[in-house]
Every structure is written in C-alpha cells, then in structure tokens.
C-alpha positions as CSV (number, residue, x, y, z in Angstrom):
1,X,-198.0,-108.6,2.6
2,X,-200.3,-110.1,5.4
3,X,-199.9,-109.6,8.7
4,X,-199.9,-112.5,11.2
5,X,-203.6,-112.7,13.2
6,X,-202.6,-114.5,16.1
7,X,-199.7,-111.5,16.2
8,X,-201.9,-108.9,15.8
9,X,-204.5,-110.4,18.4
10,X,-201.6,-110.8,20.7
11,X,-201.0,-107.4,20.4
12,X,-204.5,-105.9,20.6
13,X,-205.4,-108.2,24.2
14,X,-202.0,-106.9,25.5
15,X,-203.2,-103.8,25.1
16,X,-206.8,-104.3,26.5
17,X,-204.8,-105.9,29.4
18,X,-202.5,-102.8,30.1
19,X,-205.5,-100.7,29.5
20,X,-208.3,-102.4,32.0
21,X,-205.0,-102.8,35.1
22,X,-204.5,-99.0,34.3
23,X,-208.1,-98.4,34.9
24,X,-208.6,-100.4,37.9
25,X,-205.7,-98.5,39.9
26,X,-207.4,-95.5,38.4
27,X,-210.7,-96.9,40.8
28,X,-208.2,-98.2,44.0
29,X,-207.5,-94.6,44.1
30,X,-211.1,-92.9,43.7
31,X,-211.9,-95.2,46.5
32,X,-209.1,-94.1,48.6
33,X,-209.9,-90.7,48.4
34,X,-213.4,-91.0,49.0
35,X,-212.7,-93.3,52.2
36,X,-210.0,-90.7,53.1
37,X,-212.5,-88.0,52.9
38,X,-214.9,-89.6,54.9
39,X,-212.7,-90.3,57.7
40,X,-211.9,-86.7,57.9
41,X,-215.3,-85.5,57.5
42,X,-215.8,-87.8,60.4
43,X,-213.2,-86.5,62.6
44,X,-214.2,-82.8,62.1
45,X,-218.0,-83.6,62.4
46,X,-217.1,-85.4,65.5
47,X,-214.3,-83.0,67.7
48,X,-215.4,-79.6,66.3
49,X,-219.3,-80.3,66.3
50,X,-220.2,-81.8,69.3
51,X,-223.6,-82.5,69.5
52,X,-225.2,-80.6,72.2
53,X,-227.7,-83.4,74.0
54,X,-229.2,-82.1,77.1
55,X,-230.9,-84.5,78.6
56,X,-231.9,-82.6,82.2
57,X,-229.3,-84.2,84.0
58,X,-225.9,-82.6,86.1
59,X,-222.5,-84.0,84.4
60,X,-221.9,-85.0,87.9
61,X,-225.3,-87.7,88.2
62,X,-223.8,-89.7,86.6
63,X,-226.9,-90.5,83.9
C-alpha cells in the first residue's frame, strides 16, 4: 500500500514549521536574558561602583 507524497510532504514541512517557530522563541528568550543581564550588570556597575574621578577640583566649584 502506497502512501500519498503530497500527504507525507504535508506532513514533514508542518513539522519543519512547528520545529523552526519553536526554535526561534527558544532565541527571543536567549536574547531576553542576555539584554536583561546586561541591564543589571549596568545598574550594579553604575550605583555600587562609582567611579572615583578626581579631577583637583572642590564639589562646590562648580567644574
């Protein structure tokens, strides 16, 4: 008994379909996280290492 090819090829590019959406959320969320993790290095670097810059001026000269 012989199986129908445009069937079968139906079948197989639904499946490439379903497979290559799965994998691109798969990268939406890498990205996410690495953009997430960024922004939080970002805030720690910035409010818990302040850079120390001392340029020889008073805070009050206005410089």
């Amino acid at each position: 008994m012989a199986i129908n090819p445009v069937i079968w090829n139906g079948i197989i590019s639904i499946y490439i379909i379903i497979y290559c959406i799965s994998n691109f959320k798969l990268m939406q969320e890498v990205f996410v996280y690495i953009i997430v993790a960024a922004a939080i290095v970002f805030l720690i670097r910035k409010f818990f290492f302040s850079s120390k810059k001392s340029s020889g001026c008073n805070p009050d000269c206005n410089c």
